[in-house]
C-alpha positions as CSV (number, residue, x, y, z in Angstrom):
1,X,84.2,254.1,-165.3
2,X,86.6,256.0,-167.3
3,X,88.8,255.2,-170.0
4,X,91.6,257.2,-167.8
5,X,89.8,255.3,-164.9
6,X,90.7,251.9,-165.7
7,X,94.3,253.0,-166.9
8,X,94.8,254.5,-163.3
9,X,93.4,250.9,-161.9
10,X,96.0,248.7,-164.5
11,X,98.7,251.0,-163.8
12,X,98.3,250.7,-159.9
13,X,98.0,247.2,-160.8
14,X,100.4,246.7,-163.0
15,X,100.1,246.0,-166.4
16,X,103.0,242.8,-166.3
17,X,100.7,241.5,-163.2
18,X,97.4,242.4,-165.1
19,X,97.9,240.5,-168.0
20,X,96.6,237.3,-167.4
21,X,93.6,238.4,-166.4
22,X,93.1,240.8,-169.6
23,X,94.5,237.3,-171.8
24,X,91.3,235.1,-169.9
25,X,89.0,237.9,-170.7
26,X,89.8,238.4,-174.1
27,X,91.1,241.7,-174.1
28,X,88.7,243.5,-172.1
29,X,89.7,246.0,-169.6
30,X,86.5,246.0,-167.9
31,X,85.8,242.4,-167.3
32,X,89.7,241.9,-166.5
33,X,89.4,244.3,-163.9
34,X,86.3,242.6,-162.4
35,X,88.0,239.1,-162.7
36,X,90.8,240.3,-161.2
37,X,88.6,241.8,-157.9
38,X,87.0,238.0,-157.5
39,X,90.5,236.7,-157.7
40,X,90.9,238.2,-154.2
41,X,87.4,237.5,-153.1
42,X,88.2,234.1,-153.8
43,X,91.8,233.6,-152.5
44,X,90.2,235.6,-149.2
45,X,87.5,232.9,-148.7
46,X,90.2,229.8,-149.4
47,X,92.6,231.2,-147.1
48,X,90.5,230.1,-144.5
49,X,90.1,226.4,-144.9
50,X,93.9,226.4,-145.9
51,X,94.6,228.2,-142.7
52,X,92.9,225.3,-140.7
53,X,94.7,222.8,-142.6
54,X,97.6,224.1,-142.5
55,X,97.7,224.3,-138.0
56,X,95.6,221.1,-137.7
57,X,98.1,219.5,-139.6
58,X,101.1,220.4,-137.8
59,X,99.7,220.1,-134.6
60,X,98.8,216.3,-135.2
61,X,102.1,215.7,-136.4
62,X,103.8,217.5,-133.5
63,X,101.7,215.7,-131.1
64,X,101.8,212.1,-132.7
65,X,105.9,212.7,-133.1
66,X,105.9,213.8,-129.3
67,X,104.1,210.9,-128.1
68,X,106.4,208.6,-130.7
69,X,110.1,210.5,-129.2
70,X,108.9,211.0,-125.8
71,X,109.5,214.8,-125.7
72,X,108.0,218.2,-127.7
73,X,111.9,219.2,-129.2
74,X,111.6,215.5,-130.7
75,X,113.9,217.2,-133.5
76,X,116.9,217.2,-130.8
77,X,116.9,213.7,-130.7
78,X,119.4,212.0,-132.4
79,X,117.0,209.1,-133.7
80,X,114.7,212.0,-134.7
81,X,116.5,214.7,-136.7
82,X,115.3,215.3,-139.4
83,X,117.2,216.3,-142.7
84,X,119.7,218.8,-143.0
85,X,117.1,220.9,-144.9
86,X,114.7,220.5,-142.2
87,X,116.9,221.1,-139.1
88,X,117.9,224.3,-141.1
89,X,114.6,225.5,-140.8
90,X,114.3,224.6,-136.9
91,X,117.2,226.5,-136.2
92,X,116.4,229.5,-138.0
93,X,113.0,229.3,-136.8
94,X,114.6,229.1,-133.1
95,X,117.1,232.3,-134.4
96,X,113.8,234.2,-135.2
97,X,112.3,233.6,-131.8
98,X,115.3,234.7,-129.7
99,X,115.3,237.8,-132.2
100,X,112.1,239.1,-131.2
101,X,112.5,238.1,-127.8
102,X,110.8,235.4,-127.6
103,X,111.4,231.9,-125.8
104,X,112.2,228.8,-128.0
105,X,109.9,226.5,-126.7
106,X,108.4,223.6,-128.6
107,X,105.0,225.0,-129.5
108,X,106.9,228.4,-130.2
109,X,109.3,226.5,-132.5
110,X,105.8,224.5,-134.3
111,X,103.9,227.9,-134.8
112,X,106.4,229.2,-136.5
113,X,108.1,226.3,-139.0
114,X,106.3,227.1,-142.5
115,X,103.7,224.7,-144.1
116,X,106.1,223.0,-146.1
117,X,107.9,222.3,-143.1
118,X,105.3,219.8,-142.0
119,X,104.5,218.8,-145.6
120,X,107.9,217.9,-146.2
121,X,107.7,215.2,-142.8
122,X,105.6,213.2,-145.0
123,X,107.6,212.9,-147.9
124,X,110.6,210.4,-148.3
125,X,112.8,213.0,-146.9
126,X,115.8,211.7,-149.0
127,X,118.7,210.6,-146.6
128,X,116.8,211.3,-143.6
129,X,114.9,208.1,-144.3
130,X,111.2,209.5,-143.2
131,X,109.1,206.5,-144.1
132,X,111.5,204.1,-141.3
133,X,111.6,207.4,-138.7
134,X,108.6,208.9,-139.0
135,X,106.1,207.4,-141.5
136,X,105.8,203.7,-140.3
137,X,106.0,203.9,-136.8
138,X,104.2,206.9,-136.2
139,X,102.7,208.9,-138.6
140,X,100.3,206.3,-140.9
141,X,98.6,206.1,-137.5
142,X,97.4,209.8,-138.0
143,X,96.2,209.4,-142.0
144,X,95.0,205.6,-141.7
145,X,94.4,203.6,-144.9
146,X,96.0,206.7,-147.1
147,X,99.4,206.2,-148.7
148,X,102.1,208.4,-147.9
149,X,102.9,209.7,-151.3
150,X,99.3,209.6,-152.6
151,X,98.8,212.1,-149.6
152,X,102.3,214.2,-149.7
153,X,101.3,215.0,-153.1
154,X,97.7,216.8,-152.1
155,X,99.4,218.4,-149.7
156,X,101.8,220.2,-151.9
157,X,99.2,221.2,-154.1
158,X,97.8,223.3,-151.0
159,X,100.9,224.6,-150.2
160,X,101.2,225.7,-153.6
161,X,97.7,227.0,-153.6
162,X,99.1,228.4,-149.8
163,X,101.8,229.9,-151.5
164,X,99.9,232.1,-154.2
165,X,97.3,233.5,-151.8
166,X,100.2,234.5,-149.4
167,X,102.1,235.6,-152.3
168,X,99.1,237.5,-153.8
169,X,99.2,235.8,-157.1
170,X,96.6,234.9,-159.3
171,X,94.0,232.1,-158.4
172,X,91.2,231.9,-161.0
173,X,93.0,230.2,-163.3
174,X,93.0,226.7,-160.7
175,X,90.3,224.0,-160.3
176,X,89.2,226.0,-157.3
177,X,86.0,223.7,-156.6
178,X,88.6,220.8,-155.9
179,X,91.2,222.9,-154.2
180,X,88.2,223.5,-151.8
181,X,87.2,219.8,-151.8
182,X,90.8,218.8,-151.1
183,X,91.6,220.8,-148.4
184,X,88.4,220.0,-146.9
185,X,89.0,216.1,-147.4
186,X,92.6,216.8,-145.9
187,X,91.1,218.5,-142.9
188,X,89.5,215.7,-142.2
189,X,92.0,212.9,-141.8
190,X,93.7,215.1,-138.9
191,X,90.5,217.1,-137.6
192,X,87.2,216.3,-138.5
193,X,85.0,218.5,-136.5
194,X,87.1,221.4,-138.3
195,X,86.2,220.1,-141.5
196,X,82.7,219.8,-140.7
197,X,82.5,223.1,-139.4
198,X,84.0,224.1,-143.2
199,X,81.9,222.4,-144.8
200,X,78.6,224.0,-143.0
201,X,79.6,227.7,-142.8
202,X,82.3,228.3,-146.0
203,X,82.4,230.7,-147.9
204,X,83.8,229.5,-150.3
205,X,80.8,227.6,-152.5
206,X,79.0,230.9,-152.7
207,X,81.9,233.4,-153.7
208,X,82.9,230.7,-156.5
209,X,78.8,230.5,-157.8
210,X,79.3,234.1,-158.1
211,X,81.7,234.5,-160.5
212,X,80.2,234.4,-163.9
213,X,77.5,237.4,-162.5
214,X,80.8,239.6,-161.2
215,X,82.2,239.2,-164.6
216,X,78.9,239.9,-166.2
217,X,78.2,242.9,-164.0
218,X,74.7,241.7,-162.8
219,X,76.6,241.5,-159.3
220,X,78.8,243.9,-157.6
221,X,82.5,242.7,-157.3
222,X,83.5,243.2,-153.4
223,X,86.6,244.3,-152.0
């Protein structure tokens, strides 16, 4: 590649966005440029697993919360509201429905409440009291012989790792062998067939091995 090559390829870039990956590459354009192609090779291949997480979780706290409440808008009762923060997003999550036309029925309203949404049930949920409304009666049931905070805090680490690969920000800097092992581990408390399907067919283990050959140039970076 050309000198004016890899310019044009920085500048379309970015050369704020691009510097991280020159700084881990110690100044060279060429490697950067192949670091930053696995970046998204990699972020590709976790988005998966963090994709399943992400719906198996809410959907086993949506279900063990309907079950607990007695109904699927469990949110509308008064014994089961959550936080202000959280009822927030509800209702704009209901205001985004009716915008596009769509009805506002329970599973409507769960697919589209973010990931932190349902994170957020499983942390103390300040005055809304979530260990006494949600936690202890209900939801250790789902995540048996883990302890809430011990398990709200993985969970935010994906989201955060969520976040970034949604966000298109840089991931080679992170452990990424235990943000695989972690989201497969999470998985597995709310669905384990899905876990063990990850764990069988991911792609994830082989587009990490590959790094230090893309970097090298004995393999081909793939976009």
């Amino acid at each position: 590649m050309t000198k004016s090559g890899e310019e044009q390829l920085v500048e379309a870039i970015s050369p704020e966005r691009f510097q991280p990956f020159l700084e881990e590459c110690g100044g060279d354009v060429v490697v950067a440029l192949r670091l930053y192609a696995w970046d998204a090779e990699a972020a590709r291949a976790l988005h998966s697993p963090l994709r399943d997480l992400e719906v198996s979780l809410r959907n086993r706290i949506h279900r063990q919360l309907t079950g607990k409440f007695g109904r699927g808008d469990w949110w509308n009762l008064r014994r089961a509201e959550p936080n202000r923060w959280a009822m927030d997003d509800i209702r704009d999550a209901e205001d985004k429905l009716r915008r596009r036309g769509n009805g506002t029925a329970p599973c409507d309203v769960v697919a589209t409440l973010s990931f932190g949404f349902w994170v957020g049930l499983l942390s103390r949920g300040g005055h809304g009291n979530y260990d006494m409304k949600y936690w202890n009666p209900a939801l250790r049931h789902c995540f048996k012989g883990v302890r809430r905070q011990e398990l709200h805090d993985r969970l935010e680490v994906m989201r955060t790792l969520r976040n970034r690969i949604a966000h298109h920000e840089r991931v080679s800097h992170r452990h990424l062998e235990e943000d695989f092992r972690t989201a497969i581990e999470l998985t597995a408390l709310v669905a384990p067939e899905l876990a063990a399907r990850h764990e069988k067919y991911s792609q994830v283990p082989a587009v990490l091995a590959r790094k230090a050959r893309v970097l090298s140039g004995e393999e081909e970076i793939v976009l």
